[in-house]
C-alpha positions as CSV (number, residue, x, y, z in Angstrom):
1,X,-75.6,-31.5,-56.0
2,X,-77.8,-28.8,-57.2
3,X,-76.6,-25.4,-59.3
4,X,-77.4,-23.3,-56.0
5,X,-75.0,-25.5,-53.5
6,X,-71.7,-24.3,-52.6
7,X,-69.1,-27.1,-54.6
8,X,-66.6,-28.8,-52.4
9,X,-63.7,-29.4,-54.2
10,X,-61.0,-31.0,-52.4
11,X,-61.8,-33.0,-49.1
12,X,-59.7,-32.8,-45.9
13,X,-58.9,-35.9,-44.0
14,X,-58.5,-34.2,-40.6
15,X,-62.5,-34.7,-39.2
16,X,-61.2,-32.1,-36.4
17,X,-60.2,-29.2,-37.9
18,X,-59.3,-26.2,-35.9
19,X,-60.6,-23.6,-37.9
20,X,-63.9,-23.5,-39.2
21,X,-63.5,-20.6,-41.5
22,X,-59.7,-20.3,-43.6
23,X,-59.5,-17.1,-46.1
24,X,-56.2,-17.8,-47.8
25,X,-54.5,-15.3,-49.6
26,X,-57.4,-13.7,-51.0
27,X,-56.9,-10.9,-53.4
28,X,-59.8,-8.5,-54.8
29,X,-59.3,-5.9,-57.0
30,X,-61.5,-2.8,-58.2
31,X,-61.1,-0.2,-61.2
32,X,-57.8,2.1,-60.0
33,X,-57.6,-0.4,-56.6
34,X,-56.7,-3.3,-55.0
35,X,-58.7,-3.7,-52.0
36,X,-57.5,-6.8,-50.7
37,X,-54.3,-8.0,-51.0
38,X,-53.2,-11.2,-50.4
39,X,-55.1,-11.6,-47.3
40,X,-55.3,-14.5,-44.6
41,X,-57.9,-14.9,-42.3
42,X,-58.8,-18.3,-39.6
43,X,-61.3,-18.4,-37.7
44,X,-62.0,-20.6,-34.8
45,X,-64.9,-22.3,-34.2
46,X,-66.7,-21.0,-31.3
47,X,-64.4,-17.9,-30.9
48,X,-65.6,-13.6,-31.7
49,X,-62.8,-12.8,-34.2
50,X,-62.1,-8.6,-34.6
51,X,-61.5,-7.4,-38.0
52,X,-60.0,-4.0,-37.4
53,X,-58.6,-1.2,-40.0
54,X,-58.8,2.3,-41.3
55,X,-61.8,3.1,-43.3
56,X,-61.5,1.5,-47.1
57,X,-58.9,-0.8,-45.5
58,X,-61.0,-3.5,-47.4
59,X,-62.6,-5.0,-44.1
60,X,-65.9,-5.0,-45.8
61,X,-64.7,-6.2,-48.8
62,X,-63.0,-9.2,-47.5
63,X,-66.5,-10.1,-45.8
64,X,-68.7,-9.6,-49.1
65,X,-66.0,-12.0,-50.4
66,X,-66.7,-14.4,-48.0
67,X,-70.5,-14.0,-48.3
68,X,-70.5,-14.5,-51.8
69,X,-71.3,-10.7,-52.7
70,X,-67.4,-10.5,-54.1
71,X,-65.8,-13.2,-56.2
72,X,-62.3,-12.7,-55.8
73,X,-59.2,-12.4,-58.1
74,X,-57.4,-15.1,-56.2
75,X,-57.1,-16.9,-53.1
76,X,-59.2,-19.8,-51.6
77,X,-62.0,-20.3,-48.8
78,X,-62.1,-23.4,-47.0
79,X,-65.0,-24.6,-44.5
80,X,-64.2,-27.2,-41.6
81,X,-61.0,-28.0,-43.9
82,X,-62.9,-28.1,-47.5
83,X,-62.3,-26.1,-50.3
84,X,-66.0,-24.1,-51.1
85,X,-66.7,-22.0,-53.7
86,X,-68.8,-19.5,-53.2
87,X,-70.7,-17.9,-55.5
88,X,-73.5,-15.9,-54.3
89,X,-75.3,-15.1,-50.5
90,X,-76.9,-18.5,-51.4
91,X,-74.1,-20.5,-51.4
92,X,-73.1,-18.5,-48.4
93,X,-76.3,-19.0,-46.4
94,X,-76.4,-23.0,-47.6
95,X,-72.8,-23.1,-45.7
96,X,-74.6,-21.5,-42.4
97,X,-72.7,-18.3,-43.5
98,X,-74.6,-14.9,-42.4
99,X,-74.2,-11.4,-42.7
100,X,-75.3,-8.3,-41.2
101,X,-74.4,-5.7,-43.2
102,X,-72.9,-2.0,-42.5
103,X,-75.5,-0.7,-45.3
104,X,-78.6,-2.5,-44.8
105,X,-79.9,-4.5,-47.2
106,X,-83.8,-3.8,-46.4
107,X,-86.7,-3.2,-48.7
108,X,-88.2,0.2,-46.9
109,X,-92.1,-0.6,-48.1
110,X,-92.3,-4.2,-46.8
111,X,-92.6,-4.6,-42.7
112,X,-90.4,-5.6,-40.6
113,X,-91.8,-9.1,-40.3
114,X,-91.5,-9.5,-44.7
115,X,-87.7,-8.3,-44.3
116,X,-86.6,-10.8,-42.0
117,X,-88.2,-13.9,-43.6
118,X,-87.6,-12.6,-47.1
119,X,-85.4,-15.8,-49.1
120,X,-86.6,-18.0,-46.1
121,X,-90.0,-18.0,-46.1
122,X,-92.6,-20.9,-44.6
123,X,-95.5,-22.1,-47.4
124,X,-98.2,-24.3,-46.5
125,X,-99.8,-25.8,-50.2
126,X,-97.9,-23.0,-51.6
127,X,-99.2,-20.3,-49.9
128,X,-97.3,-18.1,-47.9
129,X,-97.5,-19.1,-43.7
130,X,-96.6,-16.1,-41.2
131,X,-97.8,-17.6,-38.0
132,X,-95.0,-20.0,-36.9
133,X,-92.3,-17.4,-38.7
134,X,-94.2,-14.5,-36.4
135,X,-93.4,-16.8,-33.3
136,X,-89.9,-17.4,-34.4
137,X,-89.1,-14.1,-34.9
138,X,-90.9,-12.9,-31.2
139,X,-89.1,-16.0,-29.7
140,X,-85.8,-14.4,-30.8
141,X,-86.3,-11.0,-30.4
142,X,-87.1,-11.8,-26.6
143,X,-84.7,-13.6,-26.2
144,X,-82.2,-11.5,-27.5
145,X,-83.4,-7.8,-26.4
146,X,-84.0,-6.6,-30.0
147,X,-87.4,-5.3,-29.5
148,X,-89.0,-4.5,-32.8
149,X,-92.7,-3.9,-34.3
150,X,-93.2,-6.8,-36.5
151,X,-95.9,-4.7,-38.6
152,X,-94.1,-1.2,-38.8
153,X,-92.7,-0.6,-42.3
154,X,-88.9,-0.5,-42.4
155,X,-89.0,3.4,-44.2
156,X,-91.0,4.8,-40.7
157,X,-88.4,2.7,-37.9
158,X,-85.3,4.3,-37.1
159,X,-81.7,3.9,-38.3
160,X,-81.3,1.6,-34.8
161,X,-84.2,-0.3,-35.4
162,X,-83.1,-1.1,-38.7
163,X,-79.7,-2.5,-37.4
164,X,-82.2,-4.5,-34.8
165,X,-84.0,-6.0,-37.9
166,X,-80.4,-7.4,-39.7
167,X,-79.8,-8.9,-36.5
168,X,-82.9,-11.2,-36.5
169,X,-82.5,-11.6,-40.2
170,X,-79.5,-13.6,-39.6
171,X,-80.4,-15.3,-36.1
172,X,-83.9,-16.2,-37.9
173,X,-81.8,-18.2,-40.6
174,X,-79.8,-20.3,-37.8
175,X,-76.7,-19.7,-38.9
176,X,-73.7,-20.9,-37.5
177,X,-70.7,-18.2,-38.8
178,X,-72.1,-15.2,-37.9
179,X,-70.2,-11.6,-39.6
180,X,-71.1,-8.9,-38.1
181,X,-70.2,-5.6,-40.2
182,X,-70.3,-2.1,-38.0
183,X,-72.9,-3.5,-36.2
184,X,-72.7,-1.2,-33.3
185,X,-72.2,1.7,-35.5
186,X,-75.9,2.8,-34.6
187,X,-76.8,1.7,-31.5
188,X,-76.9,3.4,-28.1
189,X,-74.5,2.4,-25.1
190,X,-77.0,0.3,-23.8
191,X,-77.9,-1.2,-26.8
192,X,-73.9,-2.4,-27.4
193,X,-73.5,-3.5,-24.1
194,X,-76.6,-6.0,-24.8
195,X,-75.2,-6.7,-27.8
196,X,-71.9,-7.8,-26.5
197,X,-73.7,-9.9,-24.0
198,X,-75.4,-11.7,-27.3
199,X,-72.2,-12.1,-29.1
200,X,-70.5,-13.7,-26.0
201,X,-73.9,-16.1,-25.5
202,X,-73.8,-17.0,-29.4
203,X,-70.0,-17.6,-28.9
204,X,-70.8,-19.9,-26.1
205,X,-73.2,-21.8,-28.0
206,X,-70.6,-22.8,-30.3
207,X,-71.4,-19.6,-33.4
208,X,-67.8,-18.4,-34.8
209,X,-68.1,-14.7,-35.1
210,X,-66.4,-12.1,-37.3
211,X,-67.0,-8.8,-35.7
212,X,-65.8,-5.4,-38.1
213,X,-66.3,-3.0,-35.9
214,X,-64.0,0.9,-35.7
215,X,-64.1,0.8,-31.7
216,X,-61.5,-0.2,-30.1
217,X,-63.3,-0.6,-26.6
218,X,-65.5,-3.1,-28.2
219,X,-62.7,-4.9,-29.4
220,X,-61.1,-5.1,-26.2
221,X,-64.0,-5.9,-24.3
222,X,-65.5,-9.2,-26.5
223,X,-62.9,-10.4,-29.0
224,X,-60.4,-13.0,-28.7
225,X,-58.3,-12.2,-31.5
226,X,-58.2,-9.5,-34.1
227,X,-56.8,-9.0,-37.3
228,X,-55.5,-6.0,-38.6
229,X,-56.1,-4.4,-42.1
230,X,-54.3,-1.6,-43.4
231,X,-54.9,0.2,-47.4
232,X,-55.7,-3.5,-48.3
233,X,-53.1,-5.8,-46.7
234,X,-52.9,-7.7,-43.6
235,X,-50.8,-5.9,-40.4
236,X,-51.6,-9.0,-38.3
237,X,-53.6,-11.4,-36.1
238,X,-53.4,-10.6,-32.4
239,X,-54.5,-12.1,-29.0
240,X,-56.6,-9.6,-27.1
241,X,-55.6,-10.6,-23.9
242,X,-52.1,-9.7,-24.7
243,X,-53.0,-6.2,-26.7
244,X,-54.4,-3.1,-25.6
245,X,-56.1,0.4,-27.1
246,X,-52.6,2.1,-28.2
247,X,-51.2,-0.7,-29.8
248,X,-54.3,-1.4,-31.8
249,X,-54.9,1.8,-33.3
250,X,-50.9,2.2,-33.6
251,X,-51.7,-1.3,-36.5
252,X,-54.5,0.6,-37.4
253,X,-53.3,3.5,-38.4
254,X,-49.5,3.6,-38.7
255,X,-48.9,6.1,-36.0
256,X,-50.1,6.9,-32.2
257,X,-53.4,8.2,-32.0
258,X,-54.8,10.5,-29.6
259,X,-57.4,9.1,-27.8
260,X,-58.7,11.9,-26.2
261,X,-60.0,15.1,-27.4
262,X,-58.0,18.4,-26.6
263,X,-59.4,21.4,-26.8
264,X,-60.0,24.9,-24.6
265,X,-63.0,25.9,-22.8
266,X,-65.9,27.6,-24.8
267,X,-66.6,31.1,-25.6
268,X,-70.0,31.4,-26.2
269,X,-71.5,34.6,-28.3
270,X,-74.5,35.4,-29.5
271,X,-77.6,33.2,-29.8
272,X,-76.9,31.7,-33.6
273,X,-79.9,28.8,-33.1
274,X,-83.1,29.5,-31.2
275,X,-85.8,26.8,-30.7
276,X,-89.3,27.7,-28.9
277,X,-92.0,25.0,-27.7
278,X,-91.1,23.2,-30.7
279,X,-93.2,20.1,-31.6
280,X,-93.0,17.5,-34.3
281,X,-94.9,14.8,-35.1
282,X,-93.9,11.1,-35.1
283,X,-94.5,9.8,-38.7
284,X,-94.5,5.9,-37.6
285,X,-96.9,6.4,-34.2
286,X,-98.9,9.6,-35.2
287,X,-98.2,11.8,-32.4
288,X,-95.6,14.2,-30.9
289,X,-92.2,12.6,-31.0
290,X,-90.9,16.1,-30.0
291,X,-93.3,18.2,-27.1
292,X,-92.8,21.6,-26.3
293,X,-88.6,21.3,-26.2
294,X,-86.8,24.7,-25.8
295,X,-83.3,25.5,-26.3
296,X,-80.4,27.5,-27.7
297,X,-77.0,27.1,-29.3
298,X,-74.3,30.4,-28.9
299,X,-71.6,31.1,-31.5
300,X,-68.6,29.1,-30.3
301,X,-70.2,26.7,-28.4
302,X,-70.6,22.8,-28.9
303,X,-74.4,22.3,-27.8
304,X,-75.0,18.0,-27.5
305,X,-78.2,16.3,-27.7
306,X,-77.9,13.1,-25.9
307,X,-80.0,10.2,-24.9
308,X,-81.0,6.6,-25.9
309,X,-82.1,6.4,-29.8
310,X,-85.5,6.6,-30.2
311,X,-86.3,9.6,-27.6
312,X,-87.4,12.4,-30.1
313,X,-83.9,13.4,-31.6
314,X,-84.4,12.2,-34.6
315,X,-87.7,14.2,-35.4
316,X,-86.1,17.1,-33.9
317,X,-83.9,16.9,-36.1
318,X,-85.5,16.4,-38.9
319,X,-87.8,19.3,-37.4
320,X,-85.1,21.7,-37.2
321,X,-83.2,20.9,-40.7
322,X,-86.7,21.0,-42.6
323,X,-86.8,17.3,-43.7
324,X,-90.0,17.1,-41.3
325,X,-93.0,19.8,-41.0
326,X,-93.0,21.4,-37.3
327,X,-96.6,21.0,-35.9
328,X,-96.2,23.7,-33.1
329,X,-93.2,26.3,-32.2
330,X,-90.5,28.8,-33.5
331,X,-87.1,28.1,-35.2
332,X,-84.8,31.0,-35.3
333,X,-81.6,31.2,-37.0
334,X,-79.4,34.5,-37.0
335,X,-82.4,36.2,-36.0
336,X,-84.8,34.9,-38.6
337,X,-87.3,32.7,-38.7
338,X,-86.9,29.7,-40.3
339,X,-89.6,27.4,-39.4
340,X,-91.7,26.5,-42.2
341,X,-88.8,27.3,-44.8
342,X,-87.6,25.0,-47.3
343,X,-84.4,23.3,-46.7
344,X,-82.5,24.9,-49.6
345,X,-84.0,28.4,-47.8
346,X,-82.5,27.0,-44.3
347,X,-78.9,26.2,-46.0
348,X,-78.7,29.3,-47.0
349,X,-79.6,31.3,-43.5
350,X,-76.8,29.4,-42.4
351,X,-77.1,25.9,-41.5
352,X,-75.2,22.7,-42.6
353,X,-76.9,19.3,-41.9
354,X,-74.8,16.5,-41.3
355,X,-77.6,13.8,-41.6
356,X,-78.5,10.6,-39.6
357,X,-78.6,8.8,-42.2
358,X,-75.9,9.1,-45.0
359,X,-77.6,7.2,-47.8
360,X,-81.2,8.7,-47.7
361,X,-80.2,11.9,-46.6
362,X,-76.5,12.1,-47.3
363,X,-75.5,11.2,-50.9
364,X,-76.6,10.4,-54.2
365,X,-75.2,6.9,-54.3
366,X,-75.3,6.9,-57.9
367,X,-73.8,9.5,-58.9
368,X,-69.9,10.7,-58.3
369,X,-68.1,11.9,-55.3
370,X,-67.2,15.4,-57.3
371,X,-71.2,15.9,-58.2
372,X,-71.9,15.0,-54.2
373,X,-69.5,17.6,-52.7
374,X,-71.6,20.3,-54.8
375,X,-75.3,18.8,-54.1
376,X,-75.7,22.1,-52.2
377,X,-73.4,24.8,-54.0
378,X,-73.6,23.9,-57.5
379,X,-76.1,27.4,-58.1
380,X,-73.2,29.5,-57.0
381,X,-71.3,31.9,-59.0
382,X,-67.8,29.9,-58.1
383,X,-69.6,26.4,-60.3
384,X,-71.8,28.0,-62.8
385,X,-71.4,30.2,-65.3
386,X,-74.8,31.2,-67.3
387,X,-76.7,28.2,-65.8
388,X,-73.8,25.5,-66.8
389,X,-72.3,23.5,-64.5
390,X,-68.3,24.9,-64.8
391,X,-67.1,21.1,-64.9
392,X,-63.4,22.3,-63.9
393,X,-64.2,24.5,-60.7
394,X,-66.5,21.1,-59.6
395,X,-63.5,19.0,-60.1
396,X,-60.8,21.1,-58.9
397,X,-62.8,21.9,-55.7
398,X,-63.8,18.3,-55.4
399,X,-59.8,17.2,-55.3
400,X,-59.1,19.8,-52.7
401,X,-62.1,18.4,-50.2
402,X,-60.4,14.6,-51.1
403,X,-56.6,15.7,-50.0
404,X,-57.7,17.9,-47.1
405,X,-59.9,15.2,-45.3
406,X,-58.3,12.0,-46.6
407,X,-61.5,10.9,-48.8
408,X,-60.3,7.4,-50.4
409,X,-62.0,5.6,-53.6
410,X,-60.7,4.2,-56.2
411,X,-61.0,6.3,-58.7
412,X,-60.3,10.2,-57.1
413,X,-63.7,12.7,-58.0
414,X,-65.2,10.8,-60.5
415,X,-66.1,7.4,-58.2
416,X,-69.5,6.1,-57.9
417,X,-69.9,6.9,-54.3
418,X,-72.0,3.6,-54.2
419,X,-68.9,1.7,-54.6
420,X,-66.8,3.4,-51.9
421,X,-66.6,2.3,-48.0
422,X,-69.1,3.9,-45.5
423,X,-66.7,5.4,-43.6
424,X,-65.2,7.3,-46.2
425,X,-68.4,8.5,-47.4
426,X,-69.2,10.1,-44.3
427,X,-65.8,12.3,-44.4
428,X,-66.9,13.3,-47.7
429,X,-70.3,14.6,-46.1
430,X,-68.3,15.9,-43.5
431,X,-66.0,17.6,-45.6
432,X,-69.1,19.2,-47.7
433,X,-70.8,20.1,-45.0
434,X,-68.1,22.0,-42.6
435,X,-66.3,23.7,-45.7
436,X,-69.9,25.8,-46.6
437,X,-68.6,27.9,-43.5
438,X,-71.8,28.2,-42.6
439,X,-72.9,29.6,-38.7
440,X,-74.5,26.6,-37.6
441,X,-73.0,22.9,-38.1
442,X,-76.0,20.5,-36.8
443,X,-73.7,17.5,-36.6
444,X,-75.6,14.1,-36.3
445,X,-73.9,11.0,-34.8
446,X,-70.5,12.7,-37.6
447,X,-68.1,10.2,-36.1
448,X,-70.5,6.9,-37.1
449,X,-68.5,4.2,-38.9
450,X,-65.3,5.9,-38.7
451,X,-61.8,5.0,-37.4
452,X,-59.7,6.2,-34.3
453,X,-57.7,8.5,-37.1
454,X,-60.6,9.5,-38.7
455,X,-62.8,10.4,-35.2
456,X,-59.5,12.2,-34.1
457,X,-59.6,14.2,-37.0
458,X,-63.4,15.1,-37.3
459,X,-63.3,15.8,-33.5
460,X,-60.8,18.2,-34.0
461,X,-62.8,19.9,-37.2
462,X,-65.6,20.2,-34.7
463,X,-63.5,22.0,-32.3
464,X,-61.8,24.2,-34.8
465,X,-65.2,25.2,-36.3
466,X,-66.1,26.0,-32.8
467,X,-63.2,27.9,-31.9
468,X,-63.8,30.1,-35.1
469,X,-67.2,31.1,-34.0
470,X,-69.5,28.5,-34.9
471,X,-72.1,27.2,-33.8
472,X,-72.3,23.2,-33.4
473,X,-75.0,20.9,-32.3
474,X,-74.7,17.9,-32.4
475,X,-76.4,14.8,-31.5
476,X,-74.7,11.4,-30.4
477,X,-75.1,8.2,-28.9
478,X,-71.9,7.8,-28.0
479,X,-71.0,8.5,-24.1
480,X,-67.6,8.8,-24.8
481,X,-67.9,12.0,-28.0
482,X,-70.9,13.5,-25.7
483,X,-68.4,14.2,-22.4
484,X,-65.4,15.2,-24.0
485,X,-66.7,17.1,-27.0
486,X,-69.3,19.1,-25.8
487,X,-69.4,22.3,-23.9
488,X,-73.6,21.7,-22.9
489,X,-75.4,18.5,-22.6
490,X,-78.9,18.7,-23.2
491,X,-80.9,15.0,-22.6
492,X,-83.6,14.0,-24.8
493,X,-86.5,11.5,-22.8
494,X,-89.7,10.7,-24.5
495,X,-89.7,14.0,-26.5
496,X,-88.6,16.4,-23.9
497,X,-85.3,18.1,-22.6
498,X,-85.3,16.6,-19.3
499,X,-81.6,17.8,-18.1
500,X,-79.4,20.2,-19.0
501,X,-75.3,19.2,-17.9
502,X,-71.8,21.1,-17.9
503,X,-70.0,18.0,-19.0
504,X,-67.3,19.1,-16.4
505,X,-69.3,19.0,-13.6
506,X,-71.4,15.8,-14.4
507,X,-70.4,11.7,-14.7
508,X,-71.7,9.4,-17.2
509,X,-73.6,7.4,-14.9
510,X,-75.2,10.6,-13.9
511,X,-75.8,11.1,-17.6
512,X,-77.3,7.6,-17.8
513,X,-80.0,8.4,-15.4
514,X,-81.1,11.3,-17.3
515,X,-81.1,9.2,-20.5
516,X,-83.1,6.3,-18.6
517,X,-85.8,8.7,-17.3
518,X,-84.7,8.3,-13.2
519,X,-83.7,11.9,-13.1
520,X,-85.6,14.9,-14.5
521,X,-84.3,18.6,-14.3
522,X,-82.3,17.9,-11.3
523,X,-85.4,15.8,-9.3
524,X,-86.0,12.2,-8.7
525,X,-88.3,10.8,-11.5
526,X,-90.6,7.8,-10.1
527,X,-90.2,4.7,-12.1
């Protein structure tokens, strides 16, 4: 058996085994943590299997073990009854293990088409053969729903079409245990519930699934059993069927959870955020993403842009923040104009940006959580004192930011934020970005990758920010978030508003339509 082969050491006699995956008391430690702890997982073959826990709960971590990424400290993994040892991804793929991962693992200059056959790739007299990989790869995406552009490179697609392109990464490679990290984390209603009709079809044709995923209606709706994480150990393995929503985030968490978001009606004030026939180019297709869109957001107010990713929001966005050049139109904010300032010039009018995307927007991966939560106040008298960095005020601030909003890593302020969970990465943007006090929060898709706890909690920042005169827009693709956080809807559809809703006097199949294009500004739209 060659060096790159998983090594079976101990044979099972049992040809039938029930579980096609074991993970047997697996233990994985960190500097200053001990992510997993004596953890067992089984999977059945042919079943959707629901890892579910609290952000750095070590979900991720047991699946990078079980991939390969990970060795761990102790503990065993066993295939159709054989002890494997698993090395590396290779060892992983050659055991028809595959991953899609929460933090894509995508080289943004290659196409779409080079990241999916990339380690897998057809030659003909050693020369590199796209044709029949191009057919596979439009085969699947057909018939799966995950449109993409073969030739678009990976840095111009959006953060949706990137999860699309994991996806057929891991369906191109035919494999056969199929771990799905967050995989929904990005995608639009419509988009999950095509997803979930995938997951059930790949279940059906005999693919063992392990789905991570934060949402509990996911859980409920395509799981069969789901095991429980919590701060590193397992809670416990549960039938669906004989679960439901409380008890699961009651595991979860430790406590009930409220599921719902409380909060008073609005108060609007002054105009804080004025847009005016704004237009932004798309970078990918080379013309307006965004045409001639007009709105407003009022001190006290939670303004939402909804609609189904890929409609303009995320150049308007970019367009109103300053991390894209406005073609056409007026930003206003507080009264001045802001549209072809920098972004540092924008921050400091009054706006705080919690971005799309975390990593290339976000964070400075390599550097540590204390440096992060001053990216954007380190200049100010409270951090520097002759232009040096006051070490002590960084730290000391940094701690109060981790207690407050419950950031967890292993090592307190000075963790690599690389190295810590997604989820708690995004409360650590969160917590930066809400404690500037600045007048405007533009608050995109906050909640992604978190838990119940953790959405509780940021919901009810948003509303208390809100409540103390801010103004909030936010954009996000979940129905849920849009109707019960926000006090206006505005619907995004090809680059326009197309409907303006009182979330109290609309439903969300009403909302659907306006996100699909069949209504427009109140009218029939013709399909």
């Amino acid at each position: 058996m060659g060096n790159n082969m998983p090594v079976a050491v101990a044979e099972q006699t049992d040809a039938m085994q029930e579980y096609v995956i074991e993970m047997l008391h697996i233990t994985k430690e960190f500097p200053g943590i001990r992510a997993n702890d004596d953890i067992t997982l089984q999977l059945r073959r042919g079943e959707i299997h629901a890892l579910l826990g609290e952000n750095g709960a070590g979900k991720s971590t047991l699946m990078s073990v079980l991939f390969g990424l990970y060795q761990p400290e102790a503990g065993e993994i066993r295939k159709d009854g054989r002890t494997v040892q698993i090395r590396n991804p290779n060892d992983a793929t050659a055991l028809n293990i595959g991953m899609v991962h929460q933090h894509f693992k995508l080289i943004e200059v290659y196409t779409v088409l080079d990241n999916i056959i990339l380690g897998a790739e057809d030659t003909k007299f050693g020369f590199l053969s796209k044709k029949k990989a191009r057919r596979k790869v439009q085969e699947l995406s057909e018939r799966y729903g995950l449109k993409v552009d073969l030739d678009a490179k990976i840095e111009d697609i959006t953060v949706g079409m990137q999860q699309r392109v994991e996806i057929l990464k891991m369906l191109y490679r035919d494999n056969d245990i199929l771990i799905f990290d967050e995989p929904t984390a990005v995608l639009t209603p419509q988009e999950i519930d095509e997803l979930m009709k995938i997951m059930k079809g790949l279940a059906a044709e005999g693919k063992s699934i392990l789905f991570i995923t934060h949402k509990l209606a996911e859980i409920l709706a395509v799981a069969d059993r789901c095991t429980v994480l919590r701060k590193g150990k397992g809670i416990g393995t549960v039938n669906i069927a004989d679960t439901n929503a409380q008890e699961l985030s009651r595991m979860m968490v430790g406590r009930d959870v409220q599921l719902v978001v409380e909060k008073t009606p609005a108060q609007p004030g002054e105009v804080v955020l004025e847009v005016d026939n704004l237009h932004v180019r798309s970078k990918l297709y080379h013309r307006d993403a965004v045409k001639g869109v007009n709105f407003s957001v009022r001190a006290g107010e939670i303004v939402c842009i909804a609609g189904i990713d890929g409609n303009g929001q995320t150049e308007l966005i970019h367009g109103l923040t300053g991390l894209e050049k406005i073609s056409r139109g007026r930003v206003t904010l507080q009264g001045t104009n802001i549209t072809g300032a920098s972004i540092r010039k924008r921050s400091k009018a009054g706006m705080s940006h919690i971005p799309e995307d975390r990593h290339k927007h976000g964070l400075i991966l390599d550097n540590t959580l204390e440096q992060n939560m001053v990216l954007q106040r380190y200049y100010e008298e409270r951090f520097q004192k002759c232009g040096f960095i006051r070490f002590d005020a960084v730290r000391e601030y940094a701690e109060s930011l981790i207690e407050q909003y419950d950031v967890r890593s292993g090592q307190g302020p000075v963790t690599i934020t690389r190295s810590m969970s997604g989820g708690n990465q995004q409360k650590a943007i969160i917590a930066r970005e809400i404690d500037r006090d600045l007048p405007l929060i533009v608050a995109v898709q906050p909640t992604r990758g978190l838990d119940v706890g953790a959405i509780e909690y940021i919901h009810g920042q948003l509303v208390k920010q809100r409540d103390a005169g801010k103004a909030v827009l936010l954009v996000s693709l979940e129905l849920d978030e849009v109707m019960n956080l926000s006090d206006r809807i505005l619907v995004m559809y090809e680059g326009e508003i197309v409907g303006e809703l009182d979330p109290k006097q609309t439903t969300v199949e009403e909302l659907g339509l306006y996100m699909a294009g069949a209504k427009r500004q109140g009218k029939e739209a013709e399909a």
